[in-house]
N, C-alpha and C positions, 0 to 999 in steps of 0.2 A: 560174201561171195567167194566161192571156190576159187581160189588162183592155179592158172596151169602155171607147175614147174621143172625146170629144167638144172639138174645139178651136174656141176661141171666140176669134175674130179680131178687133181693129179694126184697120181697115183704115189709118185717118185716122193712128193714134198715129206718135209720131216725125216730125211734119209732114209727114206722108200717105206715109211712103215703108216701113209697116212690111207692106204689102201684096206689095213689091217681096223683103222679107226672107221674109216667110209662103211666097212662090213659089221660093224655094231651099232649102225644107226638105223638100219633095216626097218627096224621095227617102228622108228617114229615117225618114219617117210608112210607107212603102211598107215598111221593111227590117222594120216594129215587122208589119207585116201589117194594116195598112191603118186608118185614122182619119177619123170622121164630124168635117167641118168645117162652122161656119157664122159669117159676119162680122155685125157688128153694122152700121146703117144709123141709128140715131136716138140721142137720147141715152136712158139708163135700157133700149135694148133687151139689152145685155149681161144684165143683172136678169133678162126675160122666158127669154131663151134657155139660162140657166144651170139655173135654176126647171124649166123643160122637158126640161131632159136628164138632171135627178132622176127628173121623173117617168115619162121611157122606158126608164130600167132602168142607166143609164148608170154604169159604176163610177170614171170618172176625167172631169175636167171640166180642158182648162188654157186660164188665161187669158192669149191671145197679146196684148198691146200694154201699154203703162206705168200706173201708180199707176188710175187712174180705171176700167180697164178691171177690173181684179185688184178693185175697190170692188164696182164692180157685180156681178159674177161673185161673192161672196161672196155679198154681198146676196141674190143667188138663190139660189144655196147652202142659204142659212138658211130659206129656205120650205118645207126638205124636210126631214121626219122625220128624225132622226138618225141610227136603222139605216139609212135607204136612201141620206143623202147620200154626191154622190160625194166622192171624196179631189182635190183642188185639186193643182194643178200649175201651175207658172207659166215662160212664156218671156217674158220683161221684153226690149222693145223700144220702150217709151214718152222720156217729155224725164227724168225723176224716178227713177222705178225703186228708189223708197225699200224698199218694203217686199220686192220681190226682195232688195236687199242683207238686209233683216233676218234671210230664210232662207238667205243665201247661195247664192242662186241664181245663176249664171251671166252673165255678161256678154255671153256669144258665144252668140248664140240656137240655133245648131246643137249645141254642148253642153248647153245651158237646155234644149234638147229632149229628148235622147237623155235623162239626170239625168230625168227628167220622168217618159217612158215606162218608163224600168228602175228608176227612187230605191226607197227604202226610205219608208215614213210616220212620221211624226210626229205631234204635237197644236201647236198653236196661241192662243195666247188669242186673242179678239175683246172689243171694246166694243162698248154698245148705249147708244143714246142715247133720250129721249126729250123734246119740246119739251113746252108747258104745254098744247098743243093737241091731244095721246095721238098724233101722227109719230112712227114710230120709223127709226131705221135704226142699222147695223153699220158701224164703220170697223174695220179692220185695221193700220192704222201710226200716224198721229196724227188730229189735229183742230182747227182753229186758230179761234179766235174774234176778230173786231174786225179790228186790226193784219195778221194771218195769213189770213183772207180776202178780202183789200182788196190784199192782194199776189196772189193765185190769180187775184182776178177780173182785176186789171192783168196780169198774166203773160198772157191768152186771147188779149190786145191786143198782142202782140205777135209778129208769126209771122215775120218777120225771126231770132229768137234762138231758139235751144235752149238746153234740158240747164241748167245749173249756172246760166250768165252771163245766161239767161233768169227765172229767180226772183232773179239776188242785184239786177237792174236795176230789177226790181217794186219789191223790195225801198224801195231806195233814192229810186223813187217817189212811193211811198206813206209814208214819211218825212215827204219836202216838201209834200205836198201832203194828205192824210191825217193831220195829227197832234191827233187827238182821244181822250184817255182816257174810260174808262168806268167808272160808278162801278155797286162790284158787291158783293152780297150774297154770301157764296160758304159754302158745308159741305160739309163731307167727313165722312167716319166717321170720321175724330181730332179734327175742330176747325171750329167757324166764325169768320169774319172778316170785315168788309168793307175795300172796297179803293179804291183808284182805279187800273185796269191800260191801260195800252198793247196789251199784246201778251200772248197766255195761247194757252198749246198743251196740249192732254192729247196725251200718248205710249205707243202699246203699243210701239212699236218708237223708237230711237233718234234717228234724223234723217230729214227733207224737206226739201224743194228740190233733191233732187239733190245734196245735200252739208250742209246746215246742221244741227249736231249738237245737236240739243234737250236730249235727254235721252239724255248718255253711258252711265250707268248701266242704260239700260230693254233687257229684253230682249223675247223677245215670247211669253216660255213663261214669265211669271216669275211669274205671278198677280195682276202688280200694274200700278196703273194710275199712271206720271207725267203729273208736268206743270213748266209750267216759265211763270212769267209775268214781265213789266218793269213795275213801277207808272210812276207818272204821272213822268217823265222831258222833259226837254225834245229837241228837235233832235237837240239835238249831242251829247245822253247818247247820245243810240240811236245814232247814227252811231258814236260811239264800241265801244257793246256789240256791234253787228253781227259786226264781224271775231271777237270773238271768241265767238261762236256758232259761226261756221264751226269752230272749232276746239273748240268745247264747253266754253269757260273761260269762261264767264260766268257759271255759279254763285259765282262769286265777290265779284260787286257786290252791293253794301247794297240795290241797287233791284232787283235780280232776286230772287225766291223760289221755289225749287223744295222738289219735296217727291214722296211717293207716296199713295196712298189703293188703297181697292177699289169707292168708291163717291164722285161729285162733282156739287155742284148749285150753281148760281150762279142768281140774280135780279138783273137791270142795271133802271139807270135809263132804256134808251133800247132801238131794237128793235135785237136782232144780227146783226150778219152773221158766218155759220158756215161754215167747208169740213171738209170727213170725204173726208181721202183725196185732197185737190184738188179734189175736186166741191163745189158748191155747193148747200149742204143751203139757207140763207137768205141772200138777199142783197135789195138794193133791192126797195121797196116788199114785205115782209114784216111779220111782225108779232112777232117772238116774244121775250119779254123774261125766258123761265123755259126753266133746259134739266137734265136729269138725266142723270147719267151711272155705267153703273158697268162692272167688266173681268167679262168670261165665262171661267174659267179652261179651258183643252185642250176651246175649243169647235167645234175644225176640224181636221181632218186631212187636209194637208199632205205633199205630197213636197221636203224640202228639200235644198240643194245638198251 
């Protein structure tokens, strides 16, 4: 059966050049017998336009450009009663492209397409968050708090770098200049604790940054929700733990603690700054010092690679 589809472009992703790749796929959107396109112009329009092609009947939605774009795009997704939402596809041509790898979606946007339009469905989990202020929103791969959004907001700042050596630079930083732990109430449905943390990621999917491996372990169909945090470490621990994150061996240090849940709530002493997805859910001048979280098991359907 023909599927109607609607491809959701940013134009900007890839430091503006994913507009240049969207106009060399002409041809296979034409071979599929033709596809309703519309590019996004603001930030959060991705949301509006995803929402809207739920509600004109639309049975496939993909989202053309990297991590923030596939965010929103969800997001809207979720506005739509569940019989009608459409089935998500993704051509990942952003700097990240985490959660494409999670589905194994393609690397070569002319195959990411084709897989796209012909794939077979799947399910997905998603998380839902919500602040102390009843905001909610959906991420799809991870979520970084503290340490992990103070790297996304330095990464905006630099449009010189892509891809990998453009978050592992943030990284590095937000190290030097960023090194403030936060002291946190946290529960989960196994256990509460408090903490003093550096750096704390919830993971439906295994790694962000375009390379840095969080949570080896996570899949994104698994039901379950990781996470992965560094207590109060100095300097040159983190510089030390970095490298191996990239490699995903740093469950191994006494100051890392990782673990799973299906539901997770932290209270900080101080207001947070939060990314879902790379976007920035709170950052400067925010207020929110309560956040909940828990995993939505096969809450999306997905065409994966």
């Amino acid at each position: 059966m023909h599927r109607k589809v609607k491809i959701i472009l940013n134009p900007m992703a890839d430091m503006g050049n994913a507009w240049r790749t969207a106009r060399d796929l002409r041809s296979i959107t034409e071979q599929h017998g033709g596809v309703d396109w519309s590019g996004t112009v603001y930030p959060g329009h991705a949301i509006e336009l995803a929402q809207q092609a739920g509600e004109q009947g639309y049975d496939m939605v993909i989202a053309m450009g990297g991590d923030g774009t596939v965010h929103e795009v969800i997001n809207g997704l979720m506005k739509i009663s569940e019989e009608k939402r459409p089935v998500l596809g993704i051509v990942p041509v952003g700097s990240g492209n985490d959660f494409a790898h999670g589905i194994n979606a393609s690397t070569r946007p002319p195959e990411a397409l084709t897989r796209a339009l012909q794939g077979e469905t799947s399910t997905v989990d998603l998380c839902l968050m919500t602040d102390e202020h009843g905001r909610m929103e959906y991420f799809d791969n991870t979520l970084g708090i503290g340490f992990g959004a103070l790297v996304t907001i330095r990464s905006h700042k630099l449009p010189v770098l892509r891809g990998f050596l453009m978050y592992l630079t943030s990284v590095i930083q937000t190290i030097i200049l960023d090194h403030n732990p936060i002291h946190m109430r946290i529960e989960t449905d196994e256990e509460t604790w408090e903490q003093k943390v550096i750096y704390l990621v919830l993971c439906n999917g295994p790694r962000e940054g375009g390379g840095f491996l969080i949570a080896p372990e996570a899949k994104i169909d698994d039901g379950i929700l990781h996470y992965a945090m560094i207590t109060d470490v100095s300097r040159l621990m983190m510089l030390r733990i970095v490298p191996e994150v990239m490699k995903g061996t740093h469950g191994r240090f006494k100051q890392v603690r990782m673990g799973t849940c299906k539901k997770f709530s932290l209270t900080a002493n101080r207001p947070l700054f939060i990314h879902a997805d790379g976007e920035i859910f709170s950052g400067p001048g925010t207020n929110i010092h309560k956040v909940h979280f828990e995993v939505l098991p096969a809450a999306l359907k997905v065409v994966r690679g």
